[in-house]
C-alpha positions as CSV (number, residue, x, y, z in Angstrom):
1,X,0.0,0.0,0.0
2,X,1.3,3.7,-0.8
3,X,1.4,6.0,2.2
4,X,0.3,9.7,1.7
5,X,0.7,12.7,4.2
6,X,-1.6,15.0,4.5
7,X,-0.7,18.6,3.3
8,X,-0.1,20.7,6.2
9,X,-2.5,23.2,4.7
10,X,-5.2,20.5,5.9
11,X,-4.9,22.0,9.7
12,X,-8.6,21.5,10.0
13,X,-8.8,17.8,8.9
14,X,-6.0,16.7,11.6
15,X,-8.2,18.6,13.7
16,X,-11.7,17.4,12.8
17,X,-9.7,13.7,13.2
18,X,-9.0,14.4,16.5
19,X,-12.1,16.3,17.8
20,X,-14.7,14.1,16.0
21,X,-14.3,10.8,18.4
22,X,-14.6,12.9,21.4
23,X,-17.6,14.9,20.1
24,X,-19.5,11.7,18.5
25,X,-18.9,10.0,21.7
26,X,-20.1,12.8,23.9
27,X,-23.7,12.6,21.2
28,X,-24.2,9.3,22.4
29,X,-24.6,10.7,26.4
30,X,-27.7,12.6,25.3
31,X,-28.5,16.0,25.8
32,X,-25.9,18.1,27.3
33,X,-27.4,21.1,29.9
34,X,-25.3,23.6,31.4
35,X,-25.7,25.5,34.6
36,X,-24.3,28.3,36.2
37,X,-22.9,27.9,39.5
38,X,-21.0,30.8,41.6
39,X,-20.5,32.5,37.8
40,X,-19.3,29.6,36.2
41,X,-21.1,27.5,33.5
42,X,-21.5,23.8,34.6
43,X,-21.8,21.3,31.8
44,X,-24.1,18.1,32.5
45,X,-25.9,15.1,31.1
46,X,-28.4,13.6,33.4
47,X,-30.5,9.9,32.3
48,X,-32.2,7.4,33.9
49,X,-34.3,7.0,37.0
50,X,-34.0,5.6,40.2
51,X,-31.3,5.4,42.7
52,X,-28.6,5.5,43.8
53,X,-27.6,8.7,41.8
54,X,-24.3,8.0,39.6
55,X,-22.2,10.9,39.6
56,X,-19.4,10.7,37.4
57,X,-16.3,13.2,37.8
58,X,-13.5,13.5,35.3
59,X,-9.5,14.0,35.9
60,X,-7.7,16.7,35.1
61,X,-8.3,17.7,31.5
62,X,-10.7,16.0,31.0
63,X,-15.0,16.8,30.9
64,X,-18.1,14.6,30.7
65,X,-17.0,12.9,28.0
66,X,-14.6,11.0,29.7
67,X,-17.2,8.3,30.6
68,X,-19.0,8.3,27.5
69,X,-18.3,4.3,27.1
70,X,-19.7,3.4,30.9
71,X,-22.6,6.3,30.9
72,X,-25.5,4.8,28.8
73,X,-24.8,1.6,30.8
74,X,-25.0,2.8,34.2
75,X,-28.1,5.4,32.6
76,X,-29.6,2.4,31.8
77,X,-30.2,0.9,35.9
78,X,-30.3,4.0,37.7
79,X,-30.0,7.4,37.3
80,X,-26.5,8.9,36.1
81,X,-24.9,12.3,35.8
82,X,-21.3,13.1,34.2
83,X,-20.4,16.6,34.4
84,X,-17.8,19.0,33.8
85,X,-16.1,21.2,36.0
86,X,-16.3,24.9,35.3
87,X,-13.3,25.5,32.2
88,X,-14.0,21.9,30.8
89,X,-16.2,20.7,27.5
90,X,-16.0,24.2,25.8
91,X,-17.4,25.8,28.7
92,X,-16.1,29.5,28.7
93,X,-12.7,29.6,30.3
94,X,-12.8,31.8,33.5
95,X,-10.0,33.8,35.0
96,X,-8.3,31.5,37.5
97,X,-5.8,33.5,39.5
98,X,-6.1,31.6,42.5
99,X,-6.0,28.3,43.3
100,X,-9.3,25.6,42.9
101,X,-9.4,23.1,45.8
102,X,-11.4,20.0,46.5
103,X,-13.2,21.7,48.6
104,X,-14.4,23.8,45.8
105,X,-15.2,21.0,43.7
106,X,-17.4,19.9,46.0
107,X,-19.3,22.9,47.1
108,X,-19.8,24.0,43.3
109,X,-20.8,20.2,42.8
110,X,-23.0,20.0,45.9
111,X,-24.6,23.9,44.2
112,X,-25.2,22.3,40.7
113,X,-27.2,18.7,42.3
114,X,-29.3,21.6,44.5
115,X,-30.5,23.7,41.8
116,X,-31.3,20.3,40.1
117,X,-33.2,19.4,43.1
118,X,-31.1,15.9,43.5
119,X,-30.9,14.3,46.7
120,X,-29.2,11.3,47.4
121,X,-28.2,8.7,48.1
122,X,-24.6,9.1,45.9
123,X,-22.4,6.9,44.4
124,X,-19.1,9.2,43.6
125,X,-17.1,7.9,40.5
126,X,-14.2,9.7,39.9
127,X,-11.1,9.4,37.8
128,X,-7.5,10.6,38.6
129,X,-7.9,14.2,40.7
130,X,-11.4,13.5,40.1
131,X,-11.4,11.0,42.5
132,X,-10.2,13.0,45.0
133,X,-12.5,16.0,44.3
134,X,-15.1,12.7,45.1
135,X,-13.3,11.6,48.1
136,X,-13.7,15.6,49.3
137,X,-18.0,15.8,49.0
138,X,-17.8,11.8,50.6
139,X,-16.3,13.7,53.3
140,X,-18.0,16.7,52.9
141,X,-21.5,14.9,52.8
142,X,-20.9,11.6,54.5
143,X,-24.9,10.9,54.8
144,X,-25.6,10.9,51.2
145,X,-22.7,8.5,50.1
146,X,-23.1,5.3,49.5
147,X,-20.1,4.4,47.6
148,X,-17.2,5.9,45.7
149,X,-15.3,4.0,43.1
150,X,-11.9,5.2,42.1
151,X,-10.3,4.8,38.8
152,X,-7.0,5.3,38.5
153,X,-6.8,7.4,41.3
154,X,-4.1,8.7,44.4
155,X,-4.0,8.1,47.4
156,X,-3.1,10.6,49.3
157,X,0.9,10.8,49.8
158,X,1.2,9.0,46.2
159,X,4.0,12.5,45.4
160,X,5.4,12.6,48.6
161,X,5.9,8.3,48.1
162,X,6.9,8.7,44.8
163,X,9.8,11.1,45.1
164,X,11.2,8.9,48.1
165,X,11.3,5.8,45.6
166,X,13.0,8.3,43.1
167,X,10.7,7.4,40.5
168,X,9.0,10.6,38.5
169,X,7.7,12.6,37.5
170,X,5.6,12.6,40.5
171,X,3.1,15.5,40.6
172,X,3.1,18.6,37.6
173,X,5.6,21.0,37.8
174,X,5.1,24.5,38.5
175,X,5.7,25.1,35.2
176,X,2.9,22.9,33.5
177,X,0.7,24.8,35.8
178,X,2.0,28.0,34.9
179,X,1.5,26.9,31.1
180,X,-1.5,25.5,31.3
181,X,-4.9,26.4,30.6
182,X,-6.3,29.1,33.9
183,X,-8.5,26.2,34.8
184,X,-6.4,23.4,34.8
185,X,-3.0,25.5,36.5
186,X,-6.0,26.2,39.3
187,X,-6.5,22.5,39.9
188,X,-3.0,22.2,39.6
189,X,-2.1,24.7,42.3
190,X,-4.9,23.9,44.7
């Protein structure tokens, strides 16, 4: 078979390529909503009925989509929501100077399933520093959790563990925060 590059003047065809899985994939989720929360634009897909609740919380980088391959599955026994945090899933990017904590995760979390009028009971699924913003409202809200699942997460004193073992790199540097996006150097710092 002959092998063909594609011109370079094709920027929008690598681009479609790489934004079209993510996009088609989110489609499949259903309807997206969004909801503002302390000034920021929350993105969300809720389905299903019944309970527990599924919330689904992505790692750093990442939105909703993230679980697009579980979501109609769990949607399909019980009620599930994926969202984004505020920055993610082409939600407007806000001016983060300071620094966004778990703690803020969960409150803006906690604001979002309120104006939805979603009670619990909770089970908290959360990927990479998304399962510790989940670890953060199982603490926050102990009497509406039922269960948190964990993928890929840390446990807390994974950087401190993996710099003694001299294995790295451990935890983003301050300049990957500095260079990233203002949401993600917030999550970074906090």
């Amino acid at each position: 078979m002959e092998s063909r590059n594609v011109p370079s003047n094709v920027w929008w065809l690598r681009a479609l390529l790489l934004v079209l899985p993510i996009a088609l994939a989110s489609c499949t989720m259903g309807l997206r909503h969004s909801q503002m929360v302390e000034g920021a634009p929350l993105a969300f897909v809720e389905r299903g009925v019944g309970g527990p609740t599924v919330l689904f919380e992505a790692g750093l980088g990442s939105g909703l989509e993230t679980w697009a391959p579980v979501f109609n599955d769990v949607a399909g026994f019980t009620r599930a929501i994926a969202y984004s945090r505020a920055g993610y899933s082409g939600a407007a990017q806000l001016d983060w100077r300071g620094n966004r904590t778990a703690k803020d995760v969960s409150r803006m979390l906690r604001k979002l399933l309120e104006s939805r009028d979603l009670t619990g009971p909770y089970v908290l699924v959360g990927h990479s520093v998304g399962g510790n913003y989940m670890l953060r409202f199982a603490a926050d809200y102990p009497d509406e959790v039922v269960g948190v699942v964990l993928v890929d997460g840390r446990p807390r004193g994974f950087s401190e563990a993996c710099q003694k073992a001299g294995v790295g790199p451990c935890s983003p540097s301050v300049a990957q925060a500095a260079l990233a996006p203002p949401h993600i150097g917030a999550e970074v710092r906090g």
